[in-house]
N, C-alpha and C positions, 0 to 999 in steps of 0.2 A: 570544633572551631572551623570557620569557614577559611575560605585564603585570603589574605590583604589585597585592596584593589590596586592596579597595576595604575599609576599616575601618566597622564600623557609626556609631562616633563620630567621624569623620570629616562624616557626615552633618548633626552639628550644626554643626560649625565651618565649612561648606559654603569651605573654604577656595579659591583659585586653582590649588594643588598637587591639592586633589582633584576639582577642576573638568578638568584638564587630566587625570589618568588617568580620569577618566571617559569622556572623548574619545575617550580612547584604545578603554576598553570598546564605544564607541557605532563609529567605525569597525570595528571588528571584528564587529560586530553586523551590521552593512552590508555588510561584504563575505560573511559569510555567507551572509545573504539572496540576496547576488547569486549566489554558487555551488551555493545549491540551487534557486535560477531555473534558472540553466544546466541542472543535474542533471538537473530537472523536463525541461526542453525537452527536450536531447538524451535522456532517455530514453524520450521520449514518439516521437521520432523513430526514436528506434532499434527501440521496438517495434511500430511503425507499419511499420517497412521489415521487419523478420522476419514480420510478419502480411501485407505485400506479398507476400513474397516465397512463403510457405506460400497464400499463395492462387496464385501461378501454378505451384508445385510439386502442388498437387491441379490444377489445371487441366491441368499434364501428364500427370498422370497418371489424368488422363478421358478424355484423347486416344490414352493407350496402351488403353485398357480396350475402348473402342469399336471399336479395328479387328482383322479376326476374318481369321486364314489363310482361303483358300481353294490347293489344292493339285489337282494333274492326279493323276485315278483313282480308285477306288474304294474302296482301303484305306491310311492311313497306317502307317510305320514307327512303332516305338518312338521312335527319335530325332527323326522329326515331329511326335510326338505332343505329346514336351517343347518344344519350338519352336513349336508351336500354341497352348499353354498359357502361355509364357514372357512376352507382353507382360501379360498377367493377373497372372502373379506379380509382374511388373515393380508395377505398380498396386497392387494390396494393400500391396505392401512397403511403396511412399512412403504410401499411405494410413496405415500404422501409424506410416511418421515422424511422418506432420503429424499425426496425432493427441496424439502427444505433444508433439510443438511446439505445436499448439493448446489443450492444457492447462498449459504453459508459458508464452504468451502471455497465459492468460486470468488467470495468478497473477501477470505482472507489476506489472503496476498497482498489486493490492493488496500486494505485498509490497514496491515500489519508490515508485511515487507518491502514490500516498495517505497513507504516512508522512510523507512526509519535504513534503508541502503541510499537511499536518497538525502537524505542527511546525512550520513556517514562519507558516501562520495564528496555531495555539493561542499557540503560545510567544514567538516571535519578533514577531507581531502584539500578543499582549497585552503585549509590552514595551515597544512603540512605543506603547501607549495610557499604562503607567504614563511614560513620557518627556514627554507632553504633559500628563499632571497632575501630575508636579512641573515643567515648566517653567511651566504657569500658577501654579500653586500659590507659586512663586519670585515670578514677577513680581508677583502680588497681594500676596507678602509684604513684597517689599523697597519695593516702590511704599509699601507703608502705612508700613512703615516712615522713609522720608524724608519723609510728611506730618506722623509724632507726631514726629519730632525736630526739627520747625521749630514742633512748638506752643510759644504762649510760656508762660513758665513762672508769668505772673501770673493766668493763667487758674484757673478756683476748682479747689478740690482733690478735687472729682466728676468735672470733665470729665477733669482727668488723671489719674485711676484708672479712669475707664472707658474712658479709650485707653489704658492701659498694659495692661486685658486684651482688648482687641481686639487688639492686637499681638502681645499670648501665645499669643490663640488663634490668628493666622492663622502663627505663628510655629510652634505644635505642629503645626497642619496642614504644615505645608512640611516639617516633619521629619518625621512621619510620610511623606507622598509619596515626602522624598529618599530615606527607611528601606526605604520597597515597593520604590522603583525599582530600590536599589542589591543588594537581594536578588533581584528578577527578573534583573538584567541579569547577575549574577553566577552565577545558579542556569542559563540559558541559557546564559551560557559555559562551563559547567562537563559539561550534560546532553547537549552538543552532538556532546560526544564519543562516547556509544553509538547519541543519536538521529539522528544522518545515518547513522553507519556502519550499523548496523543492517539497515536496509533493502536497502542494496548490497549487503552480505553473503547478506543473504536471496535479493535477485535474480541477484546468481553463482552462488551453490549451488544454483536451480533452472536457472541455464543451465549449469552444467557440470552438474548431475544430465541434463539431455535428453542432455547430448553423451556422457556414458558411455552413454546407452541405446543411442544410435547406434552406437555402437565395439562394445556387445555383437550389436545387430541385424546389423553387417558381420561376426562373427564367424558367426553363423548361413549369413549370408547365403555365405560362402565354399564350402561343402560344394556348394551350390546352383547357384553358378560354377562349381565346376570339373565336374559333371556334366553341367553345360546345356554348355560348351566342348566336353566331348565331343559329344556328340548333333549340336552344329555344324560338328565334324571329320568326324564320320562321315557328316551329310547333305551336308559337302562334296564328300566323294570319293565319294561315289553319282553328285552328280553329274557330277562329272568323268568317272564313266564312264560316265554316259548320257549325256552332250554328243557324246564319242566319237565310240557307236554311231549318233545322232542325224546326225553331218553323215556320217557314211559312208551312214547310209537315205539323204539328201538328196543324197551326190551322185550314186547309183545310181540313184536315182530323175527324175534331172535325166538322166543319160543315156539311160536309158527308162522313159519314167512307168506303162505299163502291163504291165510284168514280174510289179510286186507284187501276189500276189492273197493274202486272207485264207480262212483255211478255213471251211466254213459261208457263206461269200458267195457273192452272184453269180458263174457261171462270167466273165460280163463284162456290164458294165454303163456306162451314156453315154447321151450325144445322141444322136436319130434325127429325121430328119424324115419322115414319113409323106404317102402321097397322097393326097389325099380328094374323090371327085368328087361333083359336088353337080350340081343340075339346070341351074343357071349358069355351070358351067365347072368348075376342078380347083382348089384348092389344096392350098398340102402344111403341116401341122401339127408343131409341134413337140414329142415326146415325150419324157419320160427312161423308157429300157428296160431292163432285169435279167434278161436270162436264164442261168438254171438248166439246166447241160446233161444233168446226169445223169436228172433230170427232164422236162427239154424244153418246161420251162417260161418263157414271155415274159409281162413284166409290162409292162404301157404303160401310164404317168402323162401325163397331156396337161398344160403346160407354160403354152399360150396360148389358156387355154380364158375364152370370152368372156362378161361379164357375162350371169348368167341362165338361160346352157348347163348343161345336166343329166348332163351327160358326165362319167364318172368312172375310175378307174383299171380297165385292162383286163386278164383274167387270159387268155392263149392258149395252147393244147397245140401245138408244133410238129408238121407233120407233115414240109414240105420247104423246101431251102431252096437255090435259082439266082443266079446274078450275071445280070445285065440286061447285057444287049451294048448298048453306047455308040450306036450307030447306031440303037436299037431306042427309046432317048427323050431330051428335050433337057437332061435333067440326069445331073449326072456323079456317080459314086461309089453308084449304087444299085444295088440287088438285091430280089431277088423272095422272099415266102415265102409258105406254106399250111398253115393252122392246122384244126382241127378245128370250131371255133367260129362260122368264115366259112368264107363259100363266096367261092370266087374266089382269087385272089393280093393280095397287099397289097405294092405300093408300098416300098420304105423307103428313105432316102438319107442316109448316112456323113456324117463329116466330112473325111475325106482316102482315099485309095486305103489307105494302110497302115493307117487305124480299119475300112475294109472288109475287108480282110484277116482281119484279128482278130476279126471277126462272122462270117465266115464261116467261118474255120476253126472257132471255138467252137458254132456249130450244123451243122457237119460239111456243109458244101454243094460240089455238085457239082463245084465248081471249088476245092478246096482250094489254097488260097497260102501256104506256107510261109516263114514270115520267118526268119531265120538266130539262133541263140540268140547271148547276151549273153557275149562273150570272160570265160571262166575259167580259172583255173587248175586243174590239176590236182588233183582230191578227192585227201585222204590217208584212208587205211586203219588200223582198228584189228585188224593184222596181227600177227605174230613180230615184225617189222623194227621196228615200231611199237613193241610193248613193248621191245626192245632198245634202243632209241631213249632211251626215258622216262628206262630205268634205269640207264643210262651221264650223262644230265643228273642227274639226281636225284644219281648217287654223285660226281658233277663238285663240284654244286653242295656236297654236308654234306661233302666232304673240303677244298675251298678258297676255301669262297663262303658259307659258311653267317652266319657273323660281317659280312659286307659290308654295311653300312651301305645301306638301303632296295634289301637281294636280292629281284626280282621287279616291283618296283616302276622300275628304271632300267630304262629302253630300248637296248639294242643297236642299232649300224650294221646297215641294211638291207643292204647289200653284203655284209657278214660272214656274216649270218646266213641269207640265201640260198647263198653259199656252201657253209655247212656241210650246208645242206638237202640241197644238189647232189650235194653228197659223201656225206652216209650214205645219200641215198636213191637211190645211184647202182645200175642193174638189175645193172651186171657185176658188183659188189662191194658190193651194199650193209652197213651198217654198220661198217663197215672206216675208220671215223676215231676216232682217241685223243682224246678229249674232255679228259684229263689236261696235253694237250701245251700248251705256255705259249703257241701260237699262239691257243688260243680263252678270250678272258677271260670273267668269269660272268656279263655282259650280253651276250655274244653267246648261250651257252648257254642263260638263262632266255629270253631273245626266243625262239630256236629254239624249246623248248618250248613256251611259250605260242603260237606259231604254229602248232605242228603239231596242237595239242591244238582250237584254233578253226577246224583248214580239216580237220577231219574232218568224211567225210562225213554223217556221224550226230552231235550232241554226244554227250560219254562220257554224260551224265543220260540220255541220248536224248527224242525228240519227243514221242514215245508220255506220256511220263512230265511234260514241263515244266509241263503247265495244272493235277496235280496235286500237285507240290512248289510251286508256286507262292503254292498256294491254302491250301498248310499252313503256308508262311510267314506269311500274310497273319493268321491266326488272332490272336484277342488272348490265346487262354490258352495260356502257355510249355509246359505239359505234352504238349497236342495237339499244338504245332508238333514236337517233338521226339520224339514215339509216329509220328505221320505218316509223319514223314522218316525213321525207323529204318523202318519197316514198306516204305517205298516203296524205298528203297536195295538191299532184297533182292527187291524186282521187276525190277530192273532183267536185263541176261542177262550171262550169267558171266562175259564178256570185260570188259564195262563197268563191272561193280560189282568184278574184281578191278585194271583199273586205276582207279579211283576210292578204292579202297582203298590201292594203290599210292603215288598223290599225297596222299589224303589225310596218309596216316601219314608221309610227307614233310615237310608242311604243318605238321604236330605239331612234327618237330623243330626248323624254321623257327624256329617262336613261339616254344620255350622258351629262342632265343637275342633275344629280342625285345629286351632292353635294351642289344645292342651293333646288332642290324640296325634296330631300333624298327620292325617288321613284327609288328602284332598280329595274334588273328585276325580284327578287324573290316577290316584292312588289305589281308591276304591274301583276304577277301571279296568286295573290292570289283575286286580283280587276279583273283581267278578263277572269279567269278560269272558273265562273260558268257563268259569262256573252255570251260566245263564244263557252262551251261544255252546255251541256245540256241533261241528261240519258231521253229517253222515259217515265219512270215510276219513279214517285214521292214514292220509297220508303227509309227508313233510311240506308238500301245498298248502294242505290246511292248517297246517300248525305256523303257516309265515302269515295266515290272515289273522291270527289272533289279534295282533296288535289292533286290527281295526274292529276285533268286538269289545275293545277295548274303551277302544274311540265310542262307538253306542252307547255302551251302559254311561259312559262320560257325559255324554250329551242328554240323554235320560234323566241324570242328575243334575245337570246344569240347569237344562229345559223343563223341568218337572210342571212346576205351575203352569205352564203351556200347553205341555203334551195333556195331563192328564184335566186341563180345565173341561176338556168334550172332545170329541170328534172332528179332526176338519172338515172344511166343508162339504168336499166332496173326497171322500175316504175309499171310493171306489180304485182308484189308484192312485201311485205317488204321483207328485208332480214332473212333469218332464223335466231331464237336467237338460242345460242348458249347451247348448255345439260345445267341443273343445276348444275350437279356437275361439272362443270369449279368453278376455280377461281374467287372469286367476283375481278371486275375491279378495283370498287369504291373502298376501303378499308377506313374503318368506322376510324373517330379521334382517336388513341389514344396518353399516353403519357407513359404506364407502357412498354412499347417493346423498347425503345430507349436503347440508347445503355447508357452504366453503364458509370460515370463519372470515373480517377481514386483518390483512396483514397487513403489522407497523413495518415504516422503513427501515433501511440500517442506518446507524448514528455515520457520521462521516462522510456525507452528503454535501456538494457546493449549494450555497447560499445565493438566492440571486438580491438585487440592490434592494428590494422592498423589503428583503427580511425572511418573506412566507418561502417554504420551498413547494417547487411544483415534481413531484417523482410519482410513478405508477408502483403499486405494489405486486405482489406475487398473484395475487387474483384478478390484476388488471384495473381495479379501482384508483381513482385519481387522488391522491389526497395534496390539498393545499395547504396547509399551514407546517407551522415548522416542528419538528419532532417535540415531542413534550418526556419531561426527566421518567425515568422507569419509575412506574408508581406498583408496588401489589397490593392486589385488593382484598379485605379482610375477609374471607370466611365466615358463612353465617354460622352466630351465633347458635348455639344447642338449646332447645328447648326447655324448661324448668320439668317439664313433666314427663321428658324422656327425645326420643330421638323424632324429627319431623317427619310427617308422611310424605311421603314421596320422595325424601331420603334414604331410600335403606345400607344401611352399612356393607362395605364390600365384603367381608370378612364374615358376612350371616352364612350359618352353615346351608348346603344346597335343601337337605331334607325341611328343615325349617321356613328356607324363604320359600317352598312351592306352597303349601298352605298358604301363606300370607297372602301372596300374590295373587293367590286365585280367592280368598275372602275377604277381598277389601284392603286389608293389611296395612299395603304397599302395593300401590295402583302406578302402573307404566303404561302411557298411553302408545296406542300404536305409532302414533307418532314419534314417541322417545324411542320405539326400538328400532325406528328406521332414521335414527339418529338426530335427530329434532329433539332435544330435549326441553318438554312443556313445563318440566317441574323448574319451580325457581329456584329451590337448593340446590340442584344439577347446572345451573348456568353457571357459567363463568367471565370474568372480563376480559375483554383484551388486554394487549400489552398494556397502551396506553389509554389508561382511567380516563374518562370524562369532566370526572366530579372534581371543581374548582379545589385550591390547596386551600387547609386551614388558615384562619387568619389568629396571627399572635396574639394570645390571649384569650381567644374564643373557646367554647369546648365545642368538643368534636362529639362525635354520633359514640352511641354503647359509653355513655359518663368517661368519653377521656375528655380533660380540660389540660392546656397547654401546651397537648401536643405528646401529652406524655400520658400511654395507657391505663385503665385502672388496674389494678391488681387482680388476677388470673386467679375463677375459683379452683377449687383441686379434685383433680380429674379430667379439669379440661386442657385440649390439645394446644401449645404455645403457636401465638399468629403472630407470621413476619410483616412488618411495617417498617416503612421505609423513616425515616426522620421529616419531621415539618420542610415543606418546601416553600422558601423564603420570594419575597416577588421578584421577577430576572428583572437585572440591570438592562441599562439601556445598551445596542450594540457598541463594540469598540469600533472606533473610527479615526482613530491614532494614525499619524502618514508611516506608514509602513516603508522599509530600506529596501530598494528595488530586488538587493536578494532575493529575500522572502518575498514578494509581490510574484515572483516565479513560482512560489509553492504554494499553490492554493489549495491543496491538503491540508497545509500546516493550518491556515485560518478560516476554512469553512467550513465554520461551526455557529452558532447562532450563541446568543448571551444565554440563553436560558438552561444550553447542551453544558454550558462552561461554566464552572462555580466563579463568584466575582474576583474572591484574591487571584485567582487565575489573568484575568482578563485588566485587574488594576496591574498584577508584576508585570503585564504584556507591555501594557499602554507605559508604565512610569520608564522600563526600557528602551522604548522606541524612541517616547521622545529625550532620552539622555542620550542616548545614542544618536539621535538627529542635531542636537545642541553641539555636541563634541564634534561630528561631522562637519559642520557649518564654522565651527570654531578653530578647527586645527587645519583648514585650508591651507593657509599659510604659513610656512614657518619659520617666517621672520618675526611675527608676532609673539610666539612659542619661543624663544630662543634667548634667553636674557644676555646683553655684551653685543650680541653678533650685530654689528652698525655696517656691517661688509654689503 
């Protein structure tokens, strides 16, 4: 039940009936106050904890910005390159959150607090002030009053006509005051209604306007995801395959550390300790030594050379080079040489008999010691039996293996597939096993394969060629890498480039069944990159270039119909790349460079006299008309026959989307990964829709008629819709009580921002409130009796 309205002429007869709704008014006045105390608080709290909290979201995201990949080698991948650049994107992006959260923070206040303290001061304060001048107002009236009614009545007939208007007048004053009071406290119950809501309205609509930005920024941000997902699949399985090749260097090199030599290096190199006789006696000096056999060149670095000494690194021509018989001096493991440089013999002493060995075979000395080579297996041949071999796997595999779910990628039993080695590569009968036969399943096969193809004794790319496929991978512009590698493929010699063609075109048919094996070609890249290249020298250099033999066989498989349609034209050499400082071709993921969405205004904005409002938004764009009601926009529809291309679902596992992505699938143009999103399922609306309201009656787009949806088939996800939006009334234009003509907060709003019953209880108040103004001027008129 609501309260009784307070009568203007109630005011004179100040009766106990209108003493007690008045009570009633003044409680409710009170609890007001107290609810926009709360309001005040908790909203001051609440935008205290979102400006908290946007201060340690920029702080993380200072945190991401400052730290910078450092990565082993000399040239990044493409997929590195996105991964390098990725906490940077990560940084921009929340920077552009909190940039809009800090323009959302900075309008709370004034669109939440400052009202509504504002109304509490102006209105609700100046009615506590009319409360305490008619309650003195009362008491000085009814006080005087119980003094003239105990005057006696024989008193002369001056004194009681000049207290009968003293009593008049303190009696108009009291009614006057009840009269102010009872229209303040009523005009404040009545005003209460748009001036609190007002303001909350205002500060929702700019926090759900931030939260739509946000749902369009994730909508951006998805194209962005699932490209950087890939780039982290594919520098996955790089590494997994240089980890590999990595603990195999390691454990070969733990069985003998001085097998591995690198080309262009020292024939051998290490500690020596040298003799050094001085006029005092002998010492022996510690050197690090490099000799160069083809040359005959000894380099000695002196090691424990003493403050002050002028001694520096020594260059010597070998001329010979003796082992020192054990009996001939008191230390063990030396040997004698003679340089061109000195006269005499020089001293030198190993660290074990087997490091003398190794010195002394490598400068070829008199006593050569032969150590026994490193247990291997038998090299394989790229022979007859050989290619027999490949193309009995190959027809194995695309007649019952081709479909198998990660063909190439699963490992075969060692036992099986030594087995089959055994058998095709047997000398009495080689080739003579049915590869058809249900004895060998398509992990044993593809193992075999890839084994035979990595213990040849040449790689098919051959030696000769890997520092130069390497180095065209490495290129940053795609055209070179892929002129290079056609030009270098027909260097290679006619056994190797026709089984490389062999596999490749194998390779091909692989992939086009990528969506039931999900064997892309960045997959099959990463399986027969080290199978196919292969560096000379077994060091952790060469096992960090893998990834980019990687890249080769990838583009072999992409390019196939290119590469292998003839010859370029001039195949004498690659094409020259192009200076560094060009332009990179490739341009790395991003999503912070796209272009700026535009921004709606915030609701709560003054209205100028034509209606339209003129405000700039956050991108600097002008917009003229007047905010239009939050409309959201429907969601396309899902296809009948499954999900849209160029849609793909956030939630597609990584393994699966890289197939797709790269066969068509689910096509992202370079443009969507640098944040442009081309696809039209990927767009999204602004705040504010374009598209006119429905009109009553009409059906709407997807069979809704009247405004009311059809029926949701099942399985599909529920769309939010806003309810029909009815045509806006015309603005109010009601003469406003110069109060409120001070608060242009309260009314600068447009008709279309304000629902109408809003804008009718405005108008039917004001002017009741103007009627009663105009009407109670006087209060002789108000007064019934009083003829005084």
């Amino acid at each position: 039940m609501g309260h009784p309205p307070l009568e203007f002429s109630d005011c004179y007869l100040d009766s106990p009936d209108f003493r007690e709704r008045l009570k009633c008014y003044e409680q409710e006045l009170e609890r007001t106050n107290k609810f926009i105390k709360d309001v005040i608080k908790d909203g001051n709290a609440l935008i205290a904890a979102i400006r908290s909290y946007s201060s340690a979201v920029q702080k993380f995201s200072q945190t991401l910005q400052s730290f910078q990949f450092d990565f082993i080698g000399d040239t990044l991948t493409d997929d590195e390159i996105n991964i390098a650049e990725s906490f940077k994107e990560f940084a921009e992006l929340l920077q552009e959150v909190e940039l809009e959260r800090s323009m959302m923070v900075q309008n709370a206040s004034d669109l939440l607090i400052k009202p509504l303290e504002n109304f509490r001061k102006e209105q609700i304060g100046f009615t506590k002030e009319r409360k305490k001048k008619f309650e003195k107002d009362g008491e000085k009236f009814y006080s005087m009053l119980d003094r003239h009614l105990h005057l006696s009545s024989k008193k002369k007939e001056s004194q009681l006509q000049e207290a009968d208007l003293q009593v008049d007048k303190e009696r108009h004053n009291f009614f006057e005051s009840s009269l102010e009071y009872v229209y303040q406290i009523q005009e404040v119950q009545e005003s209460k209604k748009f001036s609190i809501v007002e303001p909350v309205l205002a500060f929702l609509h700019s926090l759900f306007t931030y939260n739509n930005l946000t749902v369009e920024l994730t909508q951006d941000f998805l194209p962005y995801k699932q490209q950087l997902q890939l780039s982290l699949q594919n520098t996955r399985n790089h590494f997994s395959s240089t980890r590999e090749e990595l603990e195999d260097l390691k454990k070969r090199m733990k069985e003998a550390p001085l097998t591995c030599k690198l080309p262009g290096q020292p024939t051998i190199e290490g500690y020596l300790y040298t003799q050094e006789k001085w006029a005092l006696g002998i010492s022996w000096v510690k050197y690090y030594c490099q000799y160069e056999k083809e040359a005959k060149t000894l380099r000695m670095t002196p090691m424990d050379q003493k403050p002050g000494a002028k001694q520096g690194t020594l260059d010597l021509t070998l001329k010979s080079c003796v082992r020192r018989k054990t009996d001939s001096i008191d230390k063990r493991f030396c040997f004698d040489i003679e340089t061109n440089e000195r006269s005499g013999t020089i001293t030198l002493q190993a660290l074990s008999e087997a490091n003398r060995r190794l010195w002394m075979e490598a400068m070829d000395g008199k006593e050569p010691i032969y150590h026994s080579p490193i247990t291997k297996q038998e090299e394989m041949e790229l022979n007859e039996v050989g290619f027999k071999f490949v193309r009995k796997c190959i027809n194995a595999v695309e007649t019952k293996g081709i479909s198998t779910e990660g063909v190439y990628r699963t490992v075969g039993s060692n036992i099986q597939v030594q087995k089959l080695l055994n058998a095709f590569f047997d000398p009495k009968c080689p080739g003579d096993v049915d590869l058809q036969s249900s004895e060998w399943d398509i992990k044993t096969i593809t193992s075999s394969l890839k084994f035979y193809l990595r213990n040849l004794s040449e790689p098919v790319m051959t030696y000769k060629l890997h520092k130069e496929l390497v180095l065209a991978a490495k290129s940053e512009n795609l055209d070179y890498r892929l002129g290079a590698i056609h030009a270098l493929v027909y260097k290679l010699p006619d056994k190797n480039r026709e089984m490389l063609e062999l596999l490749i075109r194998h390779l091909v048919n692989v992939c086009e069944h990528s969506r039931e094996n999900l064997m892309s070609p960045s997959n099959m890249g990463v399986i027969f990159g080290p199978t196919l290249m292969r560096a000379q020298e077994d060091t952790v250099a060469a096992m960090m270039n893998i990834k980019f033999q990687n890249i080769v066989v990838e583009i072999l498989i992409e390019h196939f119909g290119k590469i292998y349609s003839g010859p370029p034209e001039d195949s004498a050499a690659p094409p020259v790349p192009p200076p560094r400082v060009a332009a990179r071709r490739h341009k790395p993921i991003t999503i912070s460079k796209r272009p700026l969405r535009e921004r709606p205004v915030f609701f709560g904005a003054s209205v100028e006299e034509s209606g339209d409002q003129l405000s700039q938004t956050p991108n600097g764009s002008i917009v003229t008309e007047a905010p239009r009601p939050l409309l959201r926009s429907r969601l396309p529809a899902p296809r009948p026959g499954g999900e849209e291309p160029g849609r793909p679902s956030a939630e597609l596992e990584v393994g699966k989307l890289v197939p797709r992505l790269q066969d068509g699938g689910v096509k992202l143009s370079s443009k969507a990964a640098n944040g442009v999103v081309s696809s039209p399922a990927l767009r999204t609306s602004t705040l504010h829709a374009r598209r006119p309201a429905p009109r009553p009656g009409g059906c709407g787009r997807d069979g809704e008629y009247d405004g009311v949806p059809r029926p949701r088939p099942h399985g599909d996800k529920p769309v939010i819709m806003r309810p029909p939006v009815r045509p806006p009334d015309p603005p109010c234009r009601a003469p406003i009580p110069q109060k409120l003509e001070q608060r242009p907060d309260l009314i600068a709003v447009t008709a279309e921002e304000v629902p109408s019953s809003v804008v009718a209880s405005r108008t039917k108040f004001f002017e009741t409130a103007s009627r009663r103004t105009s009407s109670s001027s006087s209060p002789q008129g108000r007064i019934p009796g009083d003829e005084s």
